[in-house]
N, C-alpha and C positions, 0 to 999 in steps of 0.2 A: 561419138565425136572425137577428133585426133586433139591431142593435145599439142599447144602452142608452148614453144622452148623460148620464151625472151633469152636464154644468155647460151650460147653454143657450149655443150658438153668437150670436154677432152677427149675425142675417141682415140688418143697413141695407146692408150689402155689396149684396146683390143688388137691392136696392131701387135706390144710386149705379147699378153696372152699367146697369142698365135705363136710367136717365135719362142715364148716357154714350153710350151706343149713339143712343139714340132721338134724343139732341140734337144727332149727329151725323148721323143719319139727315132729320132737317128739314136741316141744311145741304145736306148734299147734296142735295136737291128745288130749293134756292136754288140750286145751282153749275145743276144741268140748266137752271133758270129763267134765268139768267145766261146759260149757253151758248146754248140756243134762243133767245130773245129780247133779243141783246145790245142792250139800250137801257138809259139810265139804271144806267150802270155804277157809278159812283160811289155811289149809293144802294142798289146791290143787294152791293157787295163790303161796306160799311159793313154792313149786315145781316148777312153772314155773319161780318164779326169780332163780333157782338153774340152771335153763337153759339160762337165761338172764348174766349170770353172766360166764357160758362156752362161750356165745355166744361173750362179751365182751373180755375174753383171747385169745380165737381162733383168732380173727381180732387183737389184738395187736401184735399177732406171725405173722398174714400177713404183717404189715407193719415193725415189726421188722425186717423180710427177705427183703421186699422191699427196704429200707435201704440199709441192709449189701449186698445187690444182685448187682453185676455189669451187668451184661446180664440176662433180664427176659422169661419169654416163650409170655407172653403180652406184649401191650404197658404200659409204668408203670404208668399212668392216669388211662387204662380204671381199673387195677390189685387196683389201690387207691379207686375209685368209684365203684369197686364193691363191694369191703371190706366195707365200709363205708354202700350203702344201704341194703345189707345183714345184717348187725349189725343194722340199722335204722328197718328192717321188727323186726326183735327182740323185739327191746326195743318197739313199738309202740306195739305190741301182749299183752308183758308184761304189758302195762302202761295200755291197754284195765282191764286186771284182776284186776288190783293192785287197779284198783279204783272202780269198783264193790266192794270189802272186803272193802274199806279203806270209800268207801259211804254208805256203808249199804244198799245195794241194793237189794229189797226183792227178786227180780226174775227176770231173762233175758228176755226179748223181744223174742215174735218168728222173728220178722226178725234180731235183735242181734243176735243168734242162725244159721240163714239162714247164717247172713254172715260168723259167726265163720267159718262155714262149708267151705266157699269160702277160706278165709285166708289157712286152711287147701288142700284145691285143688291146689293152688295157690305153696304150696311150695314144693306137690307133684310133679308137672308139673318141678321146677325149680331142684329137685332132680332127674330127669331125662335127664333135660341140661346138667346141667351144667357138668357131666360127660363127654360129649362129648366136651367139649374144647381141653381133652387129645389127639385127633385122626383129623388131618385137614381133613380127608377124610370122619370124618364124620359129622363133625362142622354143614353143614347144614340142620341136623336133628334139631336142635337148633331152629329152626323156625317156626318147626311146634309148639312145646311147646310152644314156642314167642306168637306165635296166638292163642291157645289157654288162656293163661293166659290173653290175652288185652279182651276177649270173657271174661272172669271172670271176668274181674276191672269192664267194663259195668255193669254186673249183679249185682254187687258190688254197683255201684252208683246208680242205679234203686232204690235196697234195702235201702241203707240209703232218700234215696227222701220221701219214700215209709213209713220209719221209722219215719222220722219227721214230715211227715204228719199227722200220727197216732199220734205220741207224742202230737203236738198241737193241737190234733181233743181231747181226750182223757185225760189227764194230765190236771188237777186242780193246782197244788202245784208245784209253782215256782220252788222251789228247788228241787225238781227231775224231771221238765224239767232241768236246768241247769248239773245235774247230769248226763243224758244222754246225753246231749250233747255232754259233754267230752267226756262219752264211745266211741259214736257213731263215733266221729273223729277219735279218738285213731285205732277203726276199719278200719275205711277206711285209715287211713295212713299208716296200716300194709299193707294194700291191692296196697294202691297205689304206697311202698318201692317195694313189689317183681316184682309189673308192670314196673319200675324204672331199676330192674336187665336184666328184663327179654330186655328191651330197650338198653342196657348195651352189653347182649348179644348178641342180631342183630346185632347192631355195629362191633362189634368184628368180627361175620362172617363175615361182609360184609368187612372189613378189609384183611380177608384170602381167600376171595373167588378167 
């Protein structure tokens, strides 16, 4: 038997979701673009704070409405915590460029690169969820995407192992191992926010099933 809503949910929730994702999901197209075509650095990491900085408004309009919202379509934890890692894959994408430009970094890594690409899968898969919060009948397509992206983070943590290995085989000069270092985190913590959402999301199903 369906259940009867006496008071109408807020769904602008899933409307933000969509355009947190999705505005994350152009940056990242920007990081690949960055990575494969390191030119004109300073103009392409500027672009992506232009998106760090939508991605920052959109989540204060989540939590604006979570506020003023007496009755939500989620629970208003997981609706806080999703807003929150969503804005966290952002800024960690962003913080990945911003220090390439800001360290002078001659050239990216091919597994730098390998993972841009991942960070990039990652937030395609998560723009294909997270759509499907709107429909409980179809919520548990949610899953498959779930699995897929935890199949990424792995590949993801292989790549950075794999990276600093090379870095310490290879790298003479302290200061850009130190350098990459940062990057290299920077990457795996975008990687590891959208794994975060994507665990966010299970939840959620498993809450409506």
């Amino acid at each position: 038997m369906h259940k009867i809503r006496l008071i109408p949910h807020n769904r602008v929730f899933y409307d933000l979701f969509e355009q947190s994702i999705e505005n994350t999901r152009q940056a990242s197209e920007k990081l690949v673009d960055l990575f494969d075509h390191y030119e004109d650095v300073r103009t392409k990491t500027a672009e992506i704070k232009s998106f760090e900085r939508k991605g920052d408004e959109i989540t204060h309009r989540i939590m604006e409405n979570l506020h003023r919202s007496f009755v939500t379509p989620l629970d208003r934890e997981d609706i806080a915590r999703l807003a929150s890692c969503l804005d966290d894959m952002m800024d960690f994408l962003e913080g990945a460029t911003k220090r390439m430009y800001l360290y002078r970094i001659r050239q990216p890594t091919p597994r730098a690169i390998e993972i841009s690409y991942i960070i990039n899968k990652v937030a395609k898969e998560l723009c294909l969820a997270v759509p499907l919060l709107r429909d409980h009948g179809r919520m548990k397509g949610i899953l498959t995407h779930c699995i897929n992206i935890h199949s990424l983070e792995n590949e993801a943590d292989d790549l950075r192992h794999a990276a600093l290995a090379d870095l310490f085989e290879e790298e003479k000069d302290v200061k850009e191992i130190l350098k990459w270092l940062d990057v290299y985190q920077n990457l795996e913590n975008a990687v590891d926010r959208g794994e975060d959402v994507a665990n966010i999301l299970e939840g959620i199903v498993l809450k409506n099933a």
